[in-house]
C-alpha positions as CSV (number, residue, x, y, z in Angstrom):
1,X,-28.3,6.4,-9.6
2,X,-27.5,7.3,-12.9
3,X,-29.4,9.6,-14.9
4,X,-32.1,7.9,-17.6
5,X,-30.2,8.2,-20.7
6,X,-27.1,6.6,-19.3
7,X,-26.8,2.5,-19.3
8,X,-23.6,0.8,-18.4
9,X,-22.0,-2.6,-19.1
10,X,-19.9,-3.9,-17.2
11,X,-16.9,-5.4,-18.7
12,X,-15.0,-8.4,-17.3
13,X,-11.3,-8.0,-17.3
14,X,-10.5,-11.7,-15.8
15,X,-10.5,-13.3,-19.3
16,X,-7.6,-11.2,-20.9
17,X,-4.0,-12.4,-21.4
18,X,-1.1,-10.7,-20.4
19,X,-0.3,-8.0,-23.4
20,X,2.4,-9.3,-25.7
21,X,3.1,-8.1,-28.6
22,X,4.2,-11.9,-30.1
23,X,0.2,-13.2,-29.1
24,X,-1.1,-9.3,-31.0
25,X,0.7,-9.9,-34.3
26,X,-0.1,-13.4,-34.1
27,X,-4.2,-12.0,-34.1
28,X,-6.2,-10.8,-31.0
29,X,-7.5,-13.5,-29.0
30,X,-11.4,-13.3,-28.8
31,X,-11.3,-11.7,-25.1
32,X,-9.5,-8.7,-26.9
33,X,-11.6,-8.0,-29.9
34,X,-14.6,-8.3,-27.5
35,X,-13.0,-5.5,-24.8
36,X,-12.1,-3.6,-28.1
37,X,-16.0,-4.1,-29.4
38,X,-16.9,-3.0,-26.2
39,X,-14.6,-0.1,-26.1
40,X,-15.7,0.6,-29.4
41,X,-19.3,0.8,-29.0
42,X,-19.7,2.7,-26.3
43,X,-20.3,6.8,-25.9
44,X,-17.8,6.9,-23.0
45,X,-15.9,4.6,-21.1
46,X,-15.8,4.7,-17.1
47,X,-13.1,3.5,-15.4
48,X,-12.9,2.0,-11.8
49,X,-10.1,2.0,-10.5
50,X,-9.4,0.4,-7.2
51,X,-6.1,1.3,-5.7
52,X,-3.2,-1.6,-4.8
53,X,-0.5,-0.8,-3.4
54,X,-1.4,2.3,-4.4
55,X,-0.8,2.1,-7.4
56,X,-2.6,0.8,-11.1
57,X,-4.1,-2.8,-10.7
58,X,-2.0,-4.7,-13.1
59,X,-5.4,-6.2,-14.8
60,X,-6.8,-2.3,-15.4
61,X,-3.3,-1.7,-17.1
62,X,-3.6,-4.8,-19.3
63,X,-6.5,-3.9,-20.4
64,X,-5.7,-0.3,-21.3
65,X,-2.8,-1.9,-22.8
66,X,-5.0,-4.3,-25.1
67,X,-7.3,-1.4,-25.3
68,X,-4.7,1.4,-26.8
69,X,-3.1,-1.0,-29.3
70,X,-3.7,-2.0,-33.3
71,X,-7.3,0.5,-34.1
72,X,-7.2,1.9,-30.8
73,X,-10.5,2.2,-29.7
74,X,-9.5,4.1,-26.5
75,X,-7.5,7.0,-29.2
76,X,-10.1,10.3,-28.1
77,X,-12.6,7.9,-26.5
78,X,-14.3,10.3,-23.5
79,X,-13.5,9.0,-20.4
80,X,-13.7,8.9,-16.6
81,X,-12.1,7.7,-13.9
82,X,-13.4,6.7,-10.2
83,X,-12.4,4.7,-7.5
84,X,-11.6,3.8,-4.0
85,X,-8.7,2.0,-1.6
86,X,-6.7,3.8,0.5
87,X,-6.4,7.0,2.2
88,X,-4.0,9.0,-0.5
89,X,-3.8,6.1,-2.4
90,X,-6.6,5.8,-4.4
91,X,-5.9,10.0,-5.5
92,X,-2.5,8.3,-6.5
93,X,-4.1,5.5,-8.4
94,X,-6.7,7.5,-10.3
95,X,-3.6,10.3,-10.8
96,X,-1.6,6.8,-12.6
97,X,-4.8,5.8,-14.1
98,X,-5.6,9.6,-15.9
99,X,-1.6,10.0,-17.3
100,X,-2.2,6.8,-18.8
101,X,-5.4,7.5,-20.7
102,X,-4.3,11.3,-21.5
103,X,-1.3,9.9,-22.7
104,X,-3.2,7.9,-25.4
105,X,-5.4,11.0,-25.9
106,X,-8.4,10.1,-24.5
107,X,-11.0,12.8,-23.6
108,X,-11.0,13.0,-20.1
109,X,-13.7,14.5,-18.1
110,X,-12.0,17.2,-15.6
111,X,-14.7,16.6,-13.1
112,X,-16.3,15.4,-10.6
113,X,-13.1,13.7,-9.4
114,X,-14.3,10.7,-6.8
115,X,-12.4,9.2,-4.7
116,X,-13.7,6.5,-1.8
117,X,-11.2,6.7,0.9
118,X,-11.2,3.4,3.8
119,X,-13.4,2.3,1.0
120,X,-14.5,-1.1,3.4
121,X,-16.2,1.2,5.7
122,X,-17.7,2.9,3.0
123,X,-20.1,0.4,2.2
124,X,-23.1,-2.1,4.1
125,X,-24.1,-4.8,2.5
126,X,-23.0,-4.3,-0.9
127,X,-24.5,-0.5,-0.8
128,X,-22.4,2.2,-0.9
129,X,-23.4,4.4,2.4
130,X,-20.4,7.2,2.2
131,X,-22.6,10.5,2.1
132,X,-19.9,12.6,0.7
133,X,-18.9,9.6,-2.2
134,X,-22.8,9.6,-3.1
135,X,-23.0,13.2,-3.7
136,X,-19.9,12.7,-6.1
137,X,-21.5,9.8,-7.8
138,X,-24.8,11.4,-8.1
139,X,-22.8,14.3,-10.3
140,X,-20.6,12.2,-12.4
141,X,-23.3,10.6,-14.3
142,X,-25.1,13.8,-16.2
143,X,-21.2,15.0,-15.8
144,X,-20.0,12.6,-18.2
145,X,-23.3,12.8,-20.2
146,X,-22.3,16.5,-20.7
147,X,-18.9,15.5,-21.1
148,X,-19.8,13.7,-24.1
149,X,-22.1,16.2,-25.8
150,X,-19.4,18.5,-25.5
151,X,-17.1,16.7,-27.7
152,X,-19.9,15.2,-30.6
């Protein structure tokens, strides 16, 4: 769904340690400097950001964590934020998730703001079938494009 000029890797989060600041002076371990690379390369990062408890999965804040530290390759990266879980939960989540990255400075895009509520029902067979949440997703992509144009 997203428009021609965008293409996204996806980034696994499952290989990253715990952040401690003993294991960062001692070097970054590989799975770091590649999240960092990846963070680093890119035009924009987009965040997804499923709702526990509604709050901030701890692996998402890790990696922010890892991400925000040493050269900082999330410092005034743009970025968005989507997501699903809960009914008011996942607004919470992404609310956690946005104070997070604006309090590092990154360039937030204002808008489209989506948010999958009863996010199980929302999809069949692996395909997201929401209406509503595919209208939202259909904007965010040139969004974001736009979003980073704006701040070159």
């Amino acid at each position: 769904m997203a428009p021609e000029e965008i293409s996204f890797t996806i980034h696994d989060l499952r290989g990253l340690p715990m952040y401690d600041g003993d294991v960062e002076a001692a070097g970054d371990p590989d799975s770091v400097v590649a999240l960092k690379n990846a963070v680093r390369s890119s035009d924009a990062v987009l965040f997804a950001a499923p709702e526990y408890n509604g709050g901030i999965p701890g692996t998402l804040k890790n990696a922010i964590d890892w991400a925000s530290r040493g050269d900082g390759p999330l410092m005034g990266k743009p970025c968005a934020v989507i997501g699903g879980g809960g009914r008011l939960a996942t607004a919470r989540s992404q609310a956690m998730v946005r104070h997070v990255l604006g309090h590092m400075g990154c360039a937030l895009l204002p808008s489209p703001h989506l948010y999958i509520a009863g996010i199980a029902k929302s999809f069949q067979d692996g395909e997201l079938v929401d209406d509503a949440a595919l209208a939202k997703l259909r904007q965010l992509g040139p969004a974001l494009v736009d979003w980073v144009n704006r701040l070159r």
